[in-house]
N, C-alpha and C positions, 0 to 999 in steps of 0.2 A: 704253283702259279706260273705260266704262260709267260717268256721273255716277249713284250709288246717293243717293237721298235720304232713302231709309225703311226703318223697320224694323217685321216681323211677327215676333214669336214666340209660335207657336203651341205649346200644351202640351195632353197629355191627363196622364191621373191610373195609375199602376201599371199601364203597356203594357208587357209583358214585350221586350229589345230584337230575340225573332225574331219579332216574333206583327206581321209582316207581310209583306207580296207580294213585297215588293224583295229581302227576306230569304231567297226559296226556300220560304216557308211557301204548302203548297195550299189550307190550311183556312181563311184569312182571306183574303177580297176585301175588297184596298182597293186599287183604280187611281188614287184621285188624290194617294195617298202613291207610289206605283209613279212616277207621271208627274213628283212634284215630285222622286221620286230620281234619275230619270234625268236632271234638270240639277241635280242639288246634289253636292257631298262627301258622301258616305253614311259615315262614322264607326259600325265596327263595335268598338269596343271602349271602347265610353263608360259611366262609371262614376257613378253620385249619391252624397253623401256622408254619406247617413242612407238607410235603408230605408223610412222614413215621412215623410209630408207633413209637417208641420211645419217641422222640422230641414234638409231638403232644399230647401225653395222658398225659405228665407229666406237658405239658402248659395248656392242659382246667382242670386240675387238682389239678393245683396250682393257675391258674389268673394268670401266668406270660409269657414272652416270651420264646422261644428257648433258646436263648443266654445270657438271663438272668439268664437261671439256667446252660448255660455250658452243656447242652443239646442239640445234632446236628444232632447226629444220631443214629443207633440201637445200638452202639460199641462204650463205651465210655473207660475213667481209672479211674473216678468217677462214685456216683448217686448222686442224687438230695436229699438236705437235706431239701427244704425247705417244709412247710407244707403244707396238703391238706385237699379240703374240707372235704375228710372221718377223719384227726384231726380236722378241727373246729367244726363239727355234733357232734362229740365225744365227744368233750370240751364240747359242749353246753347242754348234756345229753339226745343224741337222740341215741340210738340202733342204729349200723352202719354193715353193712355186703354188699362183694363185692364176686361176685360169676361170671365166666368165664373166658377168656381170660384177663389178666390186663398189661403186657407190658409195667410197667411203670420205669422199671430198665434195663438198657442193659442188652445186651444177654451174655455179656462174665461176668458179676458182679452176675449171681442169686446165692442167698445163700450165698453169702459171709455175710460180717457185715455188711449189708445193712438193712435200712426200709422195709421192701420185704411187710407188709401189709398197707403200706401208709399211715393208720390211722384209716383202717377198723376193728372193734373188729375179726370178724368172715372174713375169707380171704379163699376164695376156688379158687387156681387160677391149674397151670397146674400139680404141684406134686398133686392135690387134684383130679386131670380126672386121672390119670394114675392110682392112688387107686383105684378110680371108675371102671376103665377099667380092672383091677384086680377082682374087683367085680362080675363085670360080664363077670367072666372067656373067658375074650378075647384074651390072650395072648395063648392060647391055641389053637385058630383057624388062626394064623399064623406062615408063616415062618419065624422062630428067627433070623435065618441064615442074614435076610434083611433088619436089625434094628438093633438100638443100644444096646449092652448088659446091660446097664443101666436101660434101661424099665424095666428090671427082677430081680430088685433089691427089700430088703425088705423098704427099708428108699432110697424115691427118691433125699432124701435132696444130697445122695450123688452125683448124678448127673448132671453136669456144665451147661448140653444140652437139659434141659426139653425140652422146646417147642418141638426143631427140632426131638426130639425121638418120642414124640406122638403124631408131623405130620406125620413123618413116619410109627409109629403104621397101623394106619386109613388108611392112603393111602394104604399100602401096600396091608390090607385086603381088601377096595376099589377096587384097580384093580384085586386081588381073583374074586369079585363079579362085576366084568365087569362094573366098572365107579360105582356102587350103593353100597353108606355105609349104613347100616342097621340104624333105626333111635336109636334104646338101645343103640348103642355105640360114639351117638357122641356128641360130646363138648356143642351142645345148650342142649342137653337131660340132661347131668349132670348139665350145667349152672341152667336149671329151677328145677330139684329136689332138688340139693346143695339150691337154693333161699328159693323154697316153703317150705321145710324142718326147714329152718329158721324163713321165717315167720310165721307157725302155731305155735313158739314158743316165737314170738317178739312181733306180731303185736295187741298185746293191749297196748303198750305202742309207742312214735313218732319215727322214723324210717327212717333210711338214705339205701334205698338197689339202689346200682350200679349193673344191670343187663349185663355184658358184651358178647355178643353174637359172636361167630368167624368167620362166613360167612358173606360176599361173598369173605373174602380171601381163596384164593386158600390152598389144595384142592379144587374142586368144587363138589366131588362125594357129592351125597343125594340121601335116599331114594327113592326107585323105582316106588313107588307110586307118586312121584311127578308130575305134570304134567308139560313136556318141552313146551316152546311156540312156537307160528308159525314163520317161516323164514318172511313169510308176515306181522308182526307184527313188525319185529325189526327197529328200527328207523334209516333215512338214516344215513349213515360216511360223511361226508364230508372233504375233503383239498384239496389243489393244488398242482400242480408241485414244485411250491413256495415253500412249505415246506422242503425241502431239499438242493433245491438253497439259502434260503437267513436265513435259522435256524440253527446257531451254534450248539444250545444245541439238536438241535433232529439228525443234523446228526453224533455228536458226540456219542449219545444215542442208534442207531442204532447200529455204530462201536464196541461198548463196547457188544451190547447184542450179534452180529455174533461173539464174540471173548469169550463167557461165558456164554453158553446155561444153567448155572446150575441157573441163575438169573431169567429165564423163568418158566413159571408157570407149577406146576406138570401135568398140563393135558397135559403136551408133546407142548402146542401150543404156538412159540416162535414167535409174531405177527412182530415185528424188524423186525428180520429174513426174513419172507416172506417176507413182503413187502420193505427189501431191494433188494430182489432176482426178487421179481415178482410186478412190482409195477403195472402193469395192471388191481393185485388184488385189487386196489383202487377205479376202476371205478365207480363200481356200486355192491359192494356189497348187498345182498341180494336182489336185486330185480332181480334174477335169480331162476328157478326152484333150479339150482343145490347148494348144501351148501359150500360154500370156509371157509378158518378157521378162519376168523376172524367172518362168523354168526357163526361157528360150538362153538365158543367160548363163544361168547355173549347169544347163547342159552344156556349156560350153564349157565353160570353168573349170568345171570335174573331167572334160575331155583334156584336157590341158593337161592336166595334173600325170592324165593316167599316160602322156605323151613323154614328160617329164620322168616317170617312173621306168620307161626306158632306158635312160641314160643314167640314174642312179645303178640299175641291173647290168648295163656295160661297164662301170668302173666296177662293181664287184667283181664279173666278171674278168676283168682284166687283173685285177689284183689277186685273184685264183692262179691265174695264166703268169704272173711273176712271181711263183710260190710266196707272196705275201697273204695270205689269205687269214691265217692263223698268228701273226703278230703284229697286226694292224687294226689299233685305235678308231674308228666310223662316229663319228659325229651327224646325226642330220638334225635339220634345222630349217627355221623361216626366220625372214628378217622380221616379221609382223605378219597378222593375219587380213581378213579379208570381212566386210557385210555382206557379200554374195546377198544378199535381199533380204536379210532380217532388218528388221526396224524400219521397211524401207529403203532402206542404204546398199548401195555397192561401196567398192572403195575403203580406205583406211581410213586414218585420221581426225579416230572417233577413239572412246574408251571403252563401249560394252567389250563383252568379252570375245566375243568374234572379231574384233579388231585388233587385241591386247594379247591371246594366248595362242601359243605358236605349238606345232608339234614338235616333240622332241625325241630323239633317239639316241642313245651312248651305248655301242657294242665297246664289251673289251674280253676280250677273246681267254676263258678262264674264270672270269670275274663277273661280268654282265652279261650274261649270254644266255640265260635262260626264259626270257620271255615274259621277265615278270614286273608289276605295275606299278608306279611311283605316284601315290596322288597328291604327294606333301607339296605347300608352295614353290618354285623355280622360278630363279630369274635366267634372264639368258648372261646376262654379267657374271655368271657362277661360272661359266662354260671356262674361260679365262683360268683362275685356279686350279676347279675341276684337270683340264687338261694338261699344263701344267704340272699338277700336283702328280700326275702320272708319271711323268716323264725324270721328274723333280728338276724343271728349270726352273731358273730363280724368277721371281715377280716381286713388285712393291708389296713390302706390310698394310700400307694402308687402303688395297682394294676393298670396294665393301664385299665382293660376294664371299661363297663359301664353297670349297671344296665337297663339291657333293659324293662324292664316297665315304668323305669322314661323318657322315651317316648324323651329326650335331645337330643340323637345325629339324625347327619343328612344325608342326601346323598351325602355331597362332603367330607365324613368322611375319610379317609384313611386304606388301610386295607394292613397289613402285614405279609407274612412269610419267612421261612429260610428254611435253609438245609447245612450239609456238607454231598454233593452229593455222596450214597454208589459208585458209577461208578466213581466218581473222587478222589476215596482218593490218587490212583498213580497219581500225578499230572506231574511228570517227565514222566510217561509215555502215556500217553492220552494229554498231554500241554494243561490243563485249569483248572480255578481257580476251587479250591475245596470248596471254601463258596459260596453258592450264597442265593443274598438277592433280594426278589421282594417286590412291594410297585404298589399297584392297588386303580385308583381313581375312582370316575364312568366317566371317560373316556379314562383313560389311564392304561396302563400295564407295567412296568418296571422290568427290569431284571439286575440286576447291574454286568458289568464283569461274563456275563453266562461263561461260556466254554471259557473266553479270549477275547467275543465280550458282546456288551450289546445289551438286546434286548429292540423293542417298540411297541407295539400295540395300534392298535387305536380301543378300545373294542366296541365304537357304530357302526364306521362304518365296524368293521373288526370283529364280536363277535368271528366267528370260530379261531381266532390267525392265519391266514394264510400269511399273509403281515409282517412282521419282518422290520420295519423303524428304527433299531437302528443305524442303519449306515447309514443311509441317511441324507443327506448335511442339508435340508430343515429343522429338526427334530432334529437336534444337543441342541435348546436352549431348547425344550418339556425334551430332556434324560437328559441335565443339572437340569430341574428342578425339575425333579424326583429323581437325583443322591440326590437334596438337602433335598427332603425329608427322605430319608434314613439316611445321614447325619447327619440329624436332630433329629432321631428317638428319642424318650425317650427311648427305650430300648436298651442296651447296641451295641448289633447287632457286636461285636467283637468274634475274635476265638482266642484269646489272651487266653491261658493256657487252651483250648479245645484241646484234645487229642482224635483221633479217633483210637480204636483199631483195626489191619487186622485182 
């Protein structure tokens, strides 16, 4: 067995878990995810435990649940105090540095007296691109007028609203240059200089780097060079009529998006929207000459990703180039997945499976590196132990996940997540419950009190979610006994002194 000294986890942002090459998907080119699958464990059945950024990074972060840290949603009145792998790496005396996008603190809390570096020695997260972008005198080839005055500041600490300023940054200059952001200026470009930067100064000694990548969330401009995929390539949509008849939470979902276009994705295409308006749009997307918007989107989407798979290829790359190549740990990863236009839906913050299962990848050079298939349930809180467990730092006894090498759990495992739903925090005004808890077995799907109603899917004979039994007679004693597993949960799964800020 292969002395492993290091670890990379690489992470993008709402990668749906087929929306790549390894996966059988034609519409997305990405070979150097293709290449790192064929020496890694490919984990096709990996689950996040929130549907949104927030709640999600803070739980494969920690090993714990949502609601165990009082973590629900992007907008809390707290952060999370408890520790993360980037402290136990630290504790344990391994050089620790996180470089991209990190979103592990609400959005209304940055900068206060918060952990803001979660345990990472070296922390480049959005004040550290806006410097960059400074750098490279970007702020000069846009209109100031359409942005926040804060981007022009000398110390962005002062700033409440990072992110959302330099989304708007890039976007803005984006549509300047007709959907294509130049590649100098964007968040993967600073993610892997900010990394490489560090490593040519770490990497003789063990090493924890978090590679955080920000595509395929929206934005979706990228370089113009990239190449779009065929409409003939994109994999069919599927639902029914049914979906709308007998789905609480998606025609709730809908309602919410036609009443608050600003939730839609900056590429202007608010999928809801259409296909409340035009559900004919459903039929048969893309197997038509002409492009409707829901390929017009997914082409874009899958461009994104395969722009993204670049810069996963340059940190291999560079870690070749520091004779690390051979005893370093790879982690890849998504904080949650994506609707790309199933069920009608863009966007997260939903439970079908295209929201909830994330792709997954764990090379370890000696051990996982043969290319071979994992379909047994995964949480992403496993990741925590799992990597850990490699290394043998220490971690709390009472995390729930499991060490996925020691090969123990099984497929009638249980798998969980949460949410305090951003479309339900009016709950007086929309009339549905604002927590919702699901609990998926491999054969069932549970939705506890979605929107007011519960839902049930029967996942073998129903994979697409299209059939919603939560209200049916037959199927009352299946939802009772899924209610009981949630019930039951070990984690907390309360919103007892959880506070979502509007």
């Amino acid at each position: 067995m292969k002395n492993i000294k290091n670890i990379v986890w690489i992470l993008t942002d709402s990668q749906h878990a087929e929306a790549v090459g390894y996966m059988g998907n034609k519409a997305v080119h990405t070979p150097n995810l293709d290449k790192l699958a064929a020496k890694s464990q490919i984990f096709t059945n990996a689950h996040c435990q929130s549907p949104i950024c927030v709640p999600s990074r803070e739980s494969f972060i920690t090993g714990r649940y949502p609601s165990d840290l009082g973590i629900l949603h992007n907008k809390h009145d707290h952060a999370s105090t408890a520790e993360t792998l980037g402290h136990k790496f630290q504790q344990a005396g391994f050089k620790t540095c996180f470089s991209g996008k990190s979103h592990f603190i609400a959005d209304n809390l940055r900068f206060a007296d918060h952990d803001m570096e979660r345990g990472f020695e070296r922390y480049a997260d959005w004040d550290d691109y806006l410097h960059y972008l400074r750098d490279k005198n970007f702020f000069s080839k846009i209109d100031k007028n359409k942005v926040k005055e804060g981007c022009y500041q000398d110390d962005p600490r002062e700033m409440r609203e990072i992110e959302g300023a330099a989304n708007r940054c890039y976007n803005v200059y984006a549509q300047e240059y007709n959907g294509h952001l130049p590649d100098e200026y964007s968040v993967e470009r600073c993610a892997f200089e900010r990394a490489s930067d560090w490593l040519d100064n770490n990497y003789a000694t063990p090493f924890f780097l978090f590679y955080s990548l920000y595509r395929p969330h929206a934005p979706l401009a990228v370089p113009e060079d990239v190449e779009r995929p065929s409409v003939e390539d994109l994999p069919p949509l599927e639902w029914s009529e049914q979906d709308l008849a007998s789905t609480p939470s998606l025609r709730q979902r809908i309602a919410f998006m036609n009443n608050n276009q600003d939730n839609a994705y900056n590429t202007g295409l608010d999928l809801a929207r259409d296909y409340a308006e035009e559900p004919e749009l459903s039929k048969e997307p893309g197997r038509t000459k002409e492009i409707n918007s829901y390929d017009k989107f997914r082409l874009d989407y899958f461009r994104s990703i395969s722009y993204v798979d670049r810069y996963v290829g340059k940190m291999m790359d560079k870690l070749e180039v520091l004779g690390h190549k051979e005893d370093t740990m790879i982690v890849f990863t998504s904080d949650h997945g994506d609707m790309i236009g199933e069920h009608g839906l863009n966007l997260k913050m939903c439970f079908y499976d295209a929201a909830i299962k994330v792709p997954l990848l764990i090379h370890i050079p000696g051990e996982w590196d043969q290319g071979e298939r994992e379909d047994r349930p995964v949480m992403l809180l496993d990741l925590v132990p799992t990597i850990a467990g490699q290394f043998g730092v220490k971690i709390e006894e009472d995390l729930p996940g499991v060490d996925l090498r020691s090969n123990t759990y099984n497929y009638d495992r249980p798998v969980y997540s949460e949410i305090v739903s951003s479309f339900g925090a009016d709950v007086a005004q929309y009339g549905f419950e604002n927590h919702v808890r699901m609990v998926k077995t491999d054969r069932w799907k549970y939705l506890s009190k979605a929107f007011g109603q519960h839902e049930l899917y029967n996942m073998v004979e129903d994979p697409t979610e299209n059939n919603n039994l939560g209200e049916h007679p037959a199927y009352q004693t299946v939802c009772a006994q899924m209610k009981k597993l949630i019930d039951e949960h070990p984690g907390k799964f309360s919103v007892e002194n959880i506070t979502v800020v509007q």
